[in-house]
C-alpha positions as CSV (number, residue, x, y, z in Angstrom):
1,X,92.0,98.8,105.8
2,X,90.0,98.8,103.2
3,X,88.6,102.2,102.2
4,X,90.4,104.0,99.2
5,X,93.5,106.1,99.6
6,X,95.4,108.8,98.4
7,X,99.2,109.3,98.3
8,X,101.2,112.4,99.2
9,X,104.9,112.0,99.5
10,X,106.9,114.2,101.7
11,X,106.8,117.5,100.7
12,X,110.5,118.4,100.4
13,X,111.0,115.2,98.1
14,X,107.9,116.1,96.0
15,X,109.4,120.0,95.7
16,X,112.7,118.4,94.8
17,X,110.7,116.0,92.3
18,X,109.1,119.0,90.3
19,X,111.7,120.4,90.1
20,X,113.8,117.8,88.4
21,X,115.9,116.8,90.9
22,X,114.3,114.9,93.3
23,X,113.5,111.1,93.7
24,X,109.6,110.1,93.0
25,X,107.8,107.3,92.5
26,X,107.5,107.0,88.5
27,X,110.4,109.5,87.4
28,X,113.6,107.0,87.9
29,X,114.4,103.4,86.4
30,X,114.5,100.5,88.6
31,X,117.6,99.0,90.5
32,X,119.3,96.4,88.6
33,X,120.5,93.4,90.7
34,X,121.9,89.8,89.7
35,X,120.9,86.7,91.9
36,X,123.4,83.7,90.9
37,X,122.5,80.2,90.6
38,X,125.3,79.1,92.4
39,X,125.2,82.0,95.1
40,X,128.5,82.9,94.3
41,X,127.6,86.0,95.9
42,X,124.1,87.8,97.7
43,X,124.5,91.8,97.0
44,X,121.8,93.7,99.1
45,X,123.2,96.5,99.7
46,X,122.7,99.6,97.6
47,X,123.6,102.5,99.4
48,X,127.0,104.2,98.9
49,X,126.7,106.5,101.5
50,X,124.4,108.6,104.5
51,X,121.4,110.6,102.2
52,X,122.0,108.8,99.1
53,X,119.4,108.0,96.9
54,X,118.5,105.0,95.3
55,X,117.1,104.4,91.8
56,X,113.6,103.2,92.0
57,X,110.7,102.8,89.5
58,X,107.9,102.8,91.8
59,X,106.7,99.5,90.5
60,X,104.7,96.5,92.6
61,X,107.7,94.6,92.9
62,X,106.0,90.7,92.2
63,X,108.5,88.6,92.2
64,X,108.4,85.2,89.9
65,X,111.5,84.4,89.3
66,X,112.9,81.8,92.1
67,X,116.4,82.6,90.9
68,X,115.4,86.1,93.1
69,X,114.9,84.0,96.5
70,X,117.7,83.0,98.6
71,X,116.0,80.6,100.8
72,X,118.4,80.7,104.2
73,X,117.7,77.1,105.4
74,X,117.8,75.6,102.3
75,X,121.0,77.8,100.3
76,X,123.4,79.1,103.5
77,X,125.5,76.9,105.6
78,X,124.3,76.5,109.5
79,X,126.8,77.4,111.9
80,X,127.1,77.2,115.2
81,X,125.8,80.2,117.6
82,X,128.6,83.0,116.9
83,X,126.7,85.2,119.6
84,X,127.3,85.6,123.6
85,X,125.5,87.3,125.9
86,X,127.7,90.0,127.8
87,X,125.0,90.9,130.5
88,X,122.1,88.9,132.0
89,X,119.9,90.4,134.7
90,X,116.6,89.8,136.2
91,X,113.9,92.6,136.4
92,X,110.4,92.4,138.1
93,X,108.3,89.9,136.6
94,X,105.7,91.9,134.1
95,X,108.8,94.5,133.2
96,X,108.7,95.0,129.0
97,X,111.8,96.6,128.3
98,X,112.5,99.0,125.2
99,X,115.6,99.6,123.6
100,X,115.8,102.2,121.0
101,X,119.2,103.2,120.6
102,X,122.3,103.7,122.9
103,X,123.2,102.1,126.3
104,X,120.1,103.1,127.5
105,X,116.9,101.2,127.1
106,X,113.2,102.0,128.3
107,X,111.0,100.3,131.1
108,X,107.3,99.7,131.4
109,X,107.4,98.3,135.0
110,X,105.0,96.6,136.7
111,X,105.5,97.2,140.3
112,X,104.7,95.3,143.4
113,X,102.7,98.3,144.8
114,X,99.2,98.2,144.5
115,X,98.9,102.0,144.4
116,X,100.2,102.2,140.7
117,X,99.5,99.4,137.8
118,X,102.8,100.4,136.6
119,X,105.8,103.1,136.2
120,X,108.3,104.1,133.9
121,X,111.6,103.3,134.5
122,X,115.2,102.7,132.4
123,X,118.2,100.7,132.6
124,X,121.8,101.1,131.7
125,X,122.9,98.0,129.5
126,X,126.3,98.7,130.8
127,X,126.0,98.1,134.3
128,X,122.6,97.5,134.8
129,X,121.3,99.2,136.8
130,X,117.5,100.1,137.2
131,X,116.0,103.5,138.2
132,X,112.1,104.0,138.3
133,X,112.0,107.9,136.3
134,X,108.1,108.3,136.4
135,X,106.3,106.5,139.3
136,X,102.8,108.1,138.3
137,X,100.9,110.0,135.3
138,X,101.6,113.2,134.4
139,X,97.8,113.4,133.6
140,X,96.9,111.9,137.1
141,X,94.9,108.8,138.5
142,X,92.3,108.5,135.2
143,X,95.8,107.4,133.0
144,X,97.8,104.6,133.6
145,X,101.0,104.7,131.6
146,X,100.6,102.7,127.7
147,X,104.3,102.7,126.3
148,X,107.6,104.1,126.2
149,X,110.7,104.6,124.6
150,X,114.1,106.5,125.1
151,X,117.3,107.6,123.4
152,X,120.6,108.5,125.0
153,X,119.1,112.1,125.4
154,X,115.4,112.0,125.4
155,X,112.5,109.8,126.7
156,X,108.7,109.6,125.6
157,X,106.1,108.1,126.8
158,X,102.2,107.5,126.3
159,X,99.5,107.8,128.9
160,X,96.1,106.6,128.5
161,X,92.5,107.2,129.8
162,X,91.5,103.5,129.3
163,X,87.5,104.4,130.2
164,X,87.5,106.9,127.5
165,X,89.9,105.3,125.3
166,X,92.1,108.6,124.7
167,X,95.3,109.3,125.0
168,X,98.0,112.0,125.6
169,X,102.3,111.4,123.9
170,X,104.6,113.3,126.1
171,X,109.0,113.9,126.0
172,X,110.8,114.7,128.3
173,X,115.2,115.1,127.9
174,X,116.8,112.7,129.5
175,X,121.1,113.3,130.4
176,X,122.8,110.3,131.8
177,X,119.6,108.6,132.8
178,X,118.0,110.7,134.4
179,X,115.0,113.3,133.4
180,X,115.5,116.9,133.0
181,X,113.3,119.7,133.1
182,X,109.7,119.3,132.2
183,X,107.6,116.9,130.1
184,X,106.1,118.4,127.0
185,X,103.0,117.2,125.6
186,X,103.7,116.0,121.9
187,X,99.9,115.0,120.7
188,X,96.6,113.4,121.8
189,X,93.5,111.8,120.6
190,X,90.4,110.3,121.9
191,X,88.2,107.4,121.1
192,X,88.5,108.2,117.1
193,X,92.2,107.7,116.8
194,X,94.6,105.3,117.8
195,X,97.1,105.3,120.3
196,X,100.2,107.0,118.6
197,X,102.5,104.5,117.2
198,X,106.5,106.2,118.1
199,X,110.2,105.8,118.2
200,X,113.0,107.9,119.3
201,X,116.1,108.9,117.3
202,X,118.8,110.8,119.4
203,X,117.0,113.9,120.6
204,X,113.9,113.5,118.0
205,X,110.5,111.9,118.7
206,X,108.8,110.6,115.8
207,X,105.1,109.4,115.1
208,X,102.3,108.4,113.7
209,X,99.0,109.4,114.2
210,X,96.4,107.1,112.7
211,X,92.5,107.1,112.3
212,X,91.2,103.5,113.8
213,X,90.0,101.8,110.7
214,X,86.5,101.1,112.1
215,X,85.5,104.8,113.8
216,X,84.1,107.6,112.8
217,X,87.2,109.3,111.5
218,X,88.5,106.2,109.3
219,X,88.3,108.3,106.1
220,X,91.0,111.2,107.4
221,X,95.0,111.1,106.6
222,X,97.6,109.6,108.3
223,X,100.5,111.6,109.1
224,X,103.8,111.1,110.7
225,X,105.3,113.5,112.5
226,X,108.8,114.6,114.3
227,X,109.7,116.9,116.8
228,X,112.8,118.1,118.5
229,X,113.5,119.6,121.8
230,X,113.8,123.2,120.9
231,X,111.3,123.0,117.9
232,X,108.8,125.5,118.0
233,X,105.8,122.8,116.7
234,X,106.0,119.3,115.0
235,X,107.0,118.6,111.7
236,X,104.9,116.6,109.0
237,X,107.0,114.5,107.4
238,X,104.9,112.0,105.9
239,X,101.3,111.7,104.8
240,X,99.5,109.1,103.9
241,X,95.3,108.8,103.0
242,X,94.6,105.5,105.1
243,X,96.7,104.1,107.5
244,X,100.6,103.4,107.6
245,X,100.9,99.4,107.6
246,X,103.9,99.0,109.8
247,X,105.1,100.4,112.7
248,X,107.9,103.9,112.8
249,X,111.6,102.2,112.8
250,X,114.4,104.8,113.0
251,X,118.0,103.1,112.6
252,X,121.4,104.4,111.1
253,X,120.0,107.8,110.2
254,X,117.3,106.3,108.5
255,X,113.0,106.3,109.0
256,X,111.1,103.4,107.9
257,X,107.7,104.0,107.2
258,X,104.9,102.0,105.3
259,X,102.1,104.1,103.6
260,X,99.9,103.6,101.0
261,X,101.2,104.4,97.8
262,X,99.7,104.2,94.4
263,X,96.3,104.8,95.2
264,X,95.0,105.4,92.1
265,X,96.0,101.6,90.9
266,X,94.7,100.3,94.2
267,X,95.8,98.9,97.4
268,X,99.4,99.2,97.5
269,X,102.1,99.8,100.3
270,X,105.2,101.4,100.2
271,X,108.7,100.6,101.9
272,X,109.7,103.9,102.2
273,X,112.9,105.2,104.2
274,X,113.5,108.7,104.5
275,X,116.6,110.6,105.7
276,X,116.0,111.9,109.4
277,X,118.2,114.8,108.7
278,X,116.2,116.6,106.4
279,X,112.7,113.7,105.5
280,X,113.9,113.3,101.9
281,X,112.9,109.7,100.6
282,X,116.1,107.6,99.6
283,X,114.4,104.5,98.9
284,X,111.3,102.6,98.5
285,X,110.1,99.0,97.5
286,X,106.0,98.8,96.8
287,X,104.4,95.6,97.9
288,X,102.6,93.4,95.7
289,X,98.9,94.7,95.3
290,X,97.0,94.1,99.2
291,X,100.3,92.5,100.8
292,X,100.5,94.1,103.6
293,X,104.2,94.2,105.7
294,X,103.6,93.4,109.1
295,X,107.2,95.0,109.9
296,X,109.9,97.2,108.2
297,X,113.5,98.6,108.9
298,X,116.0,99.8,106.6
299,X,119.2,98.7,107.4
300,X,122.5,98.2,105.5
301,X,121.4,100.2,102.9
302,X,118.7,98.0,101.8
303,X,114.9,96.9,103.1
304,X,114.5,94.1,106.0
305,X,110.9,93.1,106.3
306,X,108.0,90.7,107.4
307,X,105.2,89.2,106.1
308,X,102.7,87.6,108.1
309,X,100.5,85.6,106.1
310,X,100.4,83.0,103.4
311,X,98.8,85.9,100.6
312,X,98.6,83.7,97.3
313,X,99.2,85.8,95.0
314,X,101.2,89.0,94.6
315,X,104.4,86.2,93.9
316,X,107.2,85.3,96.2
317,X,106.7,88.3,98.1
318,X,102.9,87.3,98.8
319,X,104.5,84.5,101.3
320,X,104.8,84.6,104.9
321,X,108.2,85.1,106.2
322,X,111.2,87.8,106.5
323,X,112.8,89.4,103.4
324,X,116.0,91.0,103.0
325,X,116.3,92.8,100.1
326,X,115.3,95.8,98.0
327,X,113.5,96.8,94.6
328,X,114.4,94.7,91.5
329,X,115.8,91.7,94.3
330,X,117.2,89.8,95.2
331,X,116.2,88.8,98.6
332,X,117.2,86.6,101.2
333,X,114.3,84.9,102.7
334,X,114.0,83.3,106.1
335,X,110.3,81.2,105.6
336,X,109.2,81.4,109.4
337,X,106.3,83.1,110.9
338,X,107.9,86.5,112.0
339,X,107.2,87.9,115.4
340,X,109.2,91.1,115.3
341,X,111.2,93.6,113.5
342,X,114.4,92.6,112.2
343,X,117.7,94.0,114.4
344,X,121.3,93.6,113.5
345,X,124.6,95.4,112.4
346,X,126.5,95.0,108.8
347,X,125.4,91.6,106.9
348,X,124.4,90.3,110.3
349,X,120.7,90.2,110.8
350,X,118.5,88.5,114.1
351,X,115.3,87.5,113.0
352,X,112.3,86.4,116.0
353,X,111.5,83.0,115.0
354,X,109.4,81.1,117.6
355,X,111.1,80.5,120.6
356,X,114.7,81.6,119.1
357,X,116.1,83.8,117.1
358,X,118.0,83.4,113.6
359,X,121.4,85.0,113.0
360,X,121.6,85.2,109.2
361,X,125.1,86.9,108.0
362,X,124.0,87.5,104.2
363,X,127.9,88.1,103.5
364,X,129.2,85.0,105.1
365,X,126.0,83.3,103.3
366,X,125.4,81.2,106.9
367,X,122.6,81.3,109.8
368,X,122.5,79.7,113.3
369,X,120.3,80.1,115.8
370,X,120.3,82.0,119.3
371,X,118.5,80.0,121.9
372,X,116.4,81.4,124.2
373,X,117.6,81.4,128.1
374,X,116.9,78.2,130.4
375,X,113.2,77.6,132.2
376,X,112.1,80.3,129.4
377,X,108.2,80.2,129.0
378,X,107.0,78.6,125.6
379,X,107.3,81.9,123.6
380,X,111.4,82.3,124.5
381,X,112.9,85.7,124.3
382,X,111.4,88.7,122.6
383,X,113.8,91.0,121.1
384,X,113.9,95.0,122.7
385,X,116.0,96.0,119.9
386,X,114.9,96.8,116.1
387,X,117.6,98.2,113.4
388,X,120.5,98.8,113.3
389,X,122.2,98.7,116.8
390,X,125.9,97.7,118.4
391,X,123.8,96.5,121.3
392,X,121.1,93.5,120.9
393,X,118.7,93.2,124.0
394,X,116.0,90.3,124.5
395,X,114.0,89.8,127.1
396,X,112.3,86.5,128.2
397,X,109.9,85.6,131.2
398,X,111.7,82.5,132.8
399,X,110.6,80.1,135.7
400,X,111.7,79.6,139.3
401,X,112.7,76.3,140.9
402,X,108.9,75.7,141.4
403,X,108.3,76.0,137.8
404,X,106.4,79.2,137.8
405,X,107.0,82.2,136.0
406,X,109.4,83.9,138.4
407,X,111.4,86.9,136.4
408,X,112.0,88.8,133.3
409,X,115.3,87.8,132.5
410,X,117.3,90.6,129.8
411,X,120.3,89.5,128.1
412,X,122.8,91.7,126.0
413,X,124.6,90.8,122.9
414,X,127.1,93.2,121.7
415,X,127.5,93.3,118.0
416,X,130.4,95.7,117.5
C-alpha cells in the first residue's frame, strides 16, 4: 500500500459540505476532551444521539501527551469474570461461525462428505439448532464456497474459482432461518481484485471492492458499496484512491470504514463512521501519518480500534494495541497484540487477547478476563461477534479425551 491516493468523501456529505451544512474534513474545530490525572472519570462517548454529528478537524491525531492514555492494566481495577456463557454447543470440527447481528449467526461448514469441501449453513443462538442452507455453489463444481455472513433477514455469501482466482458475492433473504426466493449476484472480480471484503446490516449488504496492491489494477479506486433487497442497482457510498485499511464493521446503525484520507499531505487513514440510513459521515479520527488500523468499529458513540504493530513514531497511537477513544482523546488503551475487532454493548467492551479475551467496562473503570473453554487448542476462542451486539459468540476448536482436536465448541454470552 504504497502508491499515492486520492480522497473522495461520500458524496451526500461532500454536497452537504459545499453547501455549508455538512461535516468535512477541515471545515469544523476539533472535539475537546479532558483526561484526569486521577481518573476521576474516562468520557468517550460523544454522541447524543442516532445521525448526529460530531465536531472534527480532520487533523492526524498524534498523541504525546500520556495524560491522554488510560493504560487498562495499569489504571482500572481487575475484577473477577462478570460474564457467563448461556449456551455451549459443539459443531463439526473445521465449522467457522459468523455472527453479524441478531439470533442468527452464519456457518462455513466443513462437512464429513467428500463430495463438497464445504457448505453454508446457520444456527439459532437461541436453541441451537443447525441447518445446512446451501450444500453446493450456486456457480457449480469450479467454486467452492469463500465466506459468509447473515442478518435476521438476509444472508450473503462468496464463491470462489480458486484456479482462476475470481470470485462471484451473492444474497439471498433469509425469514426465520431459512432462504427465500432466489440468490442475486451482488459483484465479481477476477485475478485483479480481491475477494470482496462484506458485512450485513438488517436487510442491507455492504462491501468493499479493492484492487490487490500488487496486480495490474493497483492504481484504480476503492469503493464501498450497499445494496438492499428491492434496490434497483448498488449504491456507492464510499470511495477511496488506494485501498481501505480495515475491514466493513456495521453496528448500532453505524458503518466503519478506513480509507485513505488526506492524500495530498501523504499516507493517512481515516476512522470514518457513516450513518447506514442515508451514508452521511458522523465522525472520523485520522491516524498518525502510515499507521495503519488493523481493525475498526464504532461503538458507543466513539472509535474502538487496533493496531498491530510497534510503529515508532506517529506518538501513542503509533503503538501496538487496542484504543478506545475518539479525535482530541482520550483513549483507553489495552497494550496487547490484537487479534480481532472489538465487540461489546454500553461501556463494556471484549477485546481478543491471546488465548482470552478482556472485558474492559470504561464506566466502571475495571477489566477481567474471559477464559477460553477447557482442552481449548493454544489459540483459545476466537470471537464471531464485532460491534455492538446483545449477543457475544466465540468459538474455539477444543480436544477430545485423546487429546486431539475433536470439535468446535460455540459459546454465548448475553450482554443485555
Amino acid at each position: 500500500m504504497t502508491s499515492r491516493y486520492r480522497e473522495q468523501l461520500n458524496r451526500k456529505s461532500a454536497a452537504l459540505a459545499k453547501a455549508g451544512a455538512g461535516l468535512s474534513r477541515r471545515s469544523l474545530f476539533k472535539g475537546a476532551a479532558v483526561a484526569t490525572a486521577a481518573l476521576g472519570a474516562v468520557s468517550l462517548s460523544g454522541c447524543g444521539g442516532k445521525g448526529d454529528e460530531q465536531k472534527v478537524s480532520g487533523e492526524p491525531q498524534v498523541i504525546t501527551d500520556d495524560s491522554k492514555i488510560v493504560n487498562v492494566t495499569e489504571e482500572f481495577k481487575s475484577v473477577d469474570n462478570p460474564l457467563a456463557a448461556q449456551s455451549t454447543w459443539d459443531l463439526p470440527l473445521g465449522t467457522v461461525p459468523f455472527h453479524s447481528e441478531g439470533t442468527w449467526a452464519a456457518l462455513l461448514e466443513a462437512p464429513s462428505s467428500a463430495r463438497s469441501v464445504n457448505t453454508l449453513g446457520i444456527i439459532s443462538l437461541s436453541s441451537g439448532t443447525r441447518t445446512t442452507l446451501i450444500p453446493q455453489p450456486t456457480k457449480g463444481g469450479a467454486y467452492g464456497f469463500h465466506d459468509v455472513r447473515c442478518s435476521e433477514t438476509v444472508y450473503a455469501w462468496i464463491e470462489m474459482n480458486y484456479a482462476e482466482a475470481s470470485w462471484v458475492l451473492f444474497a439471498q433473504e433469509l425469514q426465520n432461518g431459512a432462504l427465500v426466493g432466489e440468490p442475486v449476484e451482488l459483484d465479481h472480480g477476477n485475478s485483479d481484485w480481491e475477494p470482496a471484503r462484506f458485512t450485513v446490516a438488517g436487510g442491507h449488504v455492504i462491501w468493499q471492492k479493492m484492487p490487490f496492491a500488487s496486480g495490474s489494477k493497483r492504481s484504480e479506486f476503492s469503493h464501498c458499496y450497499s445494496w438492499a433487497f428491492g434496490d434497483a442497482k448498488a449504491e456507492d457510498l464510499y470511495e477511496s484512491q488506494g485501498r481501505f485499511a480495515t475491514w466493513p464493521r456495521a453496528s448500532g446503525g453505524y458503518l466503519t470504514i478506513a480509507p485513505r484520507v488526506n492524500a495530498e499531505e501523504g499516507t493517512f487513514y481515516g476512522l470514518t463512521a457513516l450513518d447506514l440510513d442515508g451514508g452521511k459521515m458522523v465522525d472520523q479520527l485520522v491516524m498518525p501519518q502510515n499507521v495503519s488500523p488493523f481493525e475498526a468499529v464504532y461503538m458507543n458513540g466513539t472509535f474502538a480500534f487496533c493496531v498491530e504493530a510497534n510503529y515508532g513514531h506517529g506518538g501513542s497511537l503509533g503503538n501496538m494495541g487496542t484504543f478506545i477513544g475518539r479525535e482530541g482523546g482520550p483513549f483507553v488503551y489495552l497494550s496487547r497484540e490484537p487479534l480481532a475487532c472489538v465487540a461489546g454493548k454500553g461501556s463494556r467492551y471484549l477485546i481478543k487477547a491471546r488465548s482470552s479475551h478482556f472485558v474492559v467496562d470504561t464506566e466502571g473503570q475495571t477489566y477481567a478476563v474471559l477464559p477460553a473453554p477447557d482442552k481449548a487448542t493454544d489459540y483459545g476462542d476466537y470471537p464471531a461477534s464485532a460491534g455492538e451486539t446483545d449477543w457475544f459468540v466465540t468459538f474455539a476448536t477444543v480436544r477430545g479425551d485423546n487429546g486431539l482436536p475433536a470439535a468446535v465448541q460455540l459459546r454465548v454470552f448475553p450482554l443485555a
